[in-house]
C-alpha positions in Angstrom: 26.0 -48.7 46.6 22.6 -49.0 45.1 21.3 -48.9 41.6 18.6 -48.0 40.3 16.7 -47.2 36.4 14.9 -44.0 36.1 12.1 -43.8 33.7 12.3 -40.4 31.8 8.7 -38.9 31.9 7.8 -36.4 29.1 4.5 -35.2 28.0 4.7 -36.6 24.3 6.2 -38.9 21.8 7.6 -35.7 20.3 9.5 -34.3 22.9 13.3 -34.5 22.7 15.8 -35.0 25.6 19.0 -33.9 26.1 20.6 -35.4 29.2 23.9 -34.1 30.4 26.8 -33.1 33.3 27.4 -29.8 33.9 29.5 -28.2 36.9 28.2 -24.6 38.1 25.4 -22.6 38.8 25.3 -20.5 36.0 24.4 -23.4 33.7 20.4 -23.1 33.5 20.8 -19.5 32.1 23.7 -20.3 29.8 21.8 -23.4 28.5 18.4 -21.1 28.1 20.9 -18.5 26.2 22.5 -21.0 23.6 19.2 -22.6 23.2 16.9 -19.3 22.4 19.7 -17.9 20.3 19.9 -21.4 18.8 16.3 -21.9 17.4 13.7 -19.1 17.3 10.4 -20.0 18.8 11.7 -23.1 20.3 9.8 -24.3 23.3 11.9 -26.1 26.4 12.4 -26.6 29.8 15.9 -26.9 32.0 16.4 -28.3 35.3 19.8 -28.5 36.8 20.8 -30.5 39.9 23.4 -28.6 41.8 25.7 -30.7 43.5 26.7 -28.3 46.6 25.4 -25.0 48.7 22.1 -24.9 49.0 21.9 -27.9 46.8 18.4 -26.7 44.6 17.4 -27.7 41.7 17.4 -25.0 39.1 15.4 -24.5 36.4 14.7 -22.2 33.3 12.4 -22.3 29.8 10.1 -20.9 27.5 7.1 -23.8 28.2 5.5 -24.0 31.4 4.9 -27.6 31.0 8.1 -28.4 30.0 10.2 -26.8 32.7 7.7 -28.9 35.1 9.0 -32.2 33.1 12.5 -30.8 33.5 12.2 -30.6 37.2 10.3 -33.5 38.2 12.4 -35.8 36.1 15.2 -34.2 37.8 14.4 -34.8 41.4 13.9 -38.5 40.3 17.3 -38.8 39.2 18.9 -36.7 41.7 22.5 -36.4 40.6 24.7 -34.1 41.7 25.3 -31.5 38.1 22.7 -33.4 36.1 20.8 -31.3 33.8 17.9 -32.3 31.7 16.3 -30.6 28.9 13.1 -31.5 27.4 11.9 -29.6 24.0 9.7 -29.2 21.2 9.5 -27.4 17.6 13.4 -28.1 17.6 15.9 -31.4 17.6 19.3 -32.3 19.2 20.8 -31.6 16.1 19.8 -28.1 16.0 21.2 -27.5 19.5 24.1 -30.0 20.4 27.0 -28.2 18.5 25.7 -24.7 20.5 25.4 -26.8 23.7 28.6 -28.6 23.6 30.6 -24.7 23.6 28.5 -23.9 27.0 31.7 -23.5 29.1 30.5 -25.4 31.8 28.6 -28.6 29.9 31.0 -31.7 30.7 29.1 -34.6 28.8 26.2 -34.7 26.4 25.0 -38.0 28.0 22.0 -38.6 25.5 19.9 -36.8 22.8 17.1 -38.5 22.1 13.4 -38.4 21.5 13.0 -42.1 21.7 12.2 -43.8 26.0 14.9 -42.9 27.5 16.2 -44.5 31.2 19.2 -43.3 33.5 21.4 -45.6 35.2 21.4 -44.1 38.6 24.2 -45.6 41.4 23.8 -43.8 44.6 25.9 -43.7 48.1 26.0 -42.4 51.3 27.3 -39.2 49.8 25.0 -38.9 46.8 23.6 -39.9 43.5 25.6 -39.9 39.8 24.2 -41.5 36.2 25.9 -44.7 35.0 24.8 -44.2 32.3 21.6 -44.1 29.8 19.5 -46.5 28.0 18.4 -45.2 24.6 15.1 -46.4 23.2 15.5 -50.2 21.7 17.8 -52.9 20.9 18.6 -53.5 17.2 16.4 -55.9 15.8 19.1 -56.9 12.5 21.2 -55.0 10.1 20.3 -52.8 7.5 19.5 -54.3 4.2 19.7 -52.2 0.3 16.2 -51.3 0.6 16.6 -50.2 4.5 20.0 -48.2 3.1 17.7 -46.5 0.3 14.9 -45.5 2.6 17.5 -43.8 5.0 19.3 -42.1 2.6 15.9 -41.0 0.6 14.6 -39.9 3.9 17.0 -37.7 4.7 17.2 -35.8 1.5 13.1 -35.4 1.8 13.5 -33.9 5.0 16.0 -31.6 3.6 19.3 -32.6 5.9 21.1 -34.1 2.7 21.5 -33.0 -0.8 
């Protein structure tokens, strides 16, 4: 077995990642459905590894140059029912609770717009994601002034009351 870490490319510091396992065919339009309905006007790309047949990698969106992302980050990675979305004017909270009712989604892996890498293990028969590395270590723990700028953040930005 070898391992390797693959560097998630994206076009900006805005862009958000979602990083999951899937199991059939069908997933790139059922993703593009659940996101579209989801979030009007959002812009993304989908690539999907498919893990038997013809083996492609299929892909769907609403931004040219985020479907590219998609696929390319894809074909590094290489695992067998991978899927990668990449998106803008939208965030993982907007999308995960749709996403994670797609009947063939297995695991949200990572949903992040922060550097994201993938553990990848591969063998004679393939490749599969260990797992994910998800921006940067902690650096200490939150102090009463750190705990008031959260919590006043989120209330500015309208998620909290």
């Amino acid at each position: 077995m070898n391992m390797e870490v693959v560097n998630i490319s994206k076009p900006g510091e805005d862009i958000n990642v979602i990083l999951g396992y899937s199991h059939f065919i069908k997933t790139a339009e059922d993703i593009y459905e659940a996101l579209v309905t989801s979030v009007p006007g959002i812009k993304f790309g989908i690539a999907f590894c498919e893990a038997s047949g013809p083996r492609l990698i299929r892909y769907e969106g609403t931004d040219d140059e985020l479907i590219k992302y998609a696929v390319d980050n894809c074909e590094k990675i290489g695992a067998g029912h991978a899927f990668i979305i990449l998106m803008r004017d939208a965030y993982p909270i907007n999308v995960l609770n749709t996403l994670k009712n797609v009947q063939e989604i297995t695991r949200i892996l990572a949903a992040s717009a922060n550097p994201l890498q993938v553990v990848v293990a591969s063998t004679e028969q393939g490749k599969g994601i260990i797992g994910v590395i998800d921006g940067y270590s902690p650096l200490g723990v939150e102090g009463k002034d750190e705990k008031k700028e959260r919590k006043e953040f989120l209330r500015k930005i309208g998620y909290k009351l």
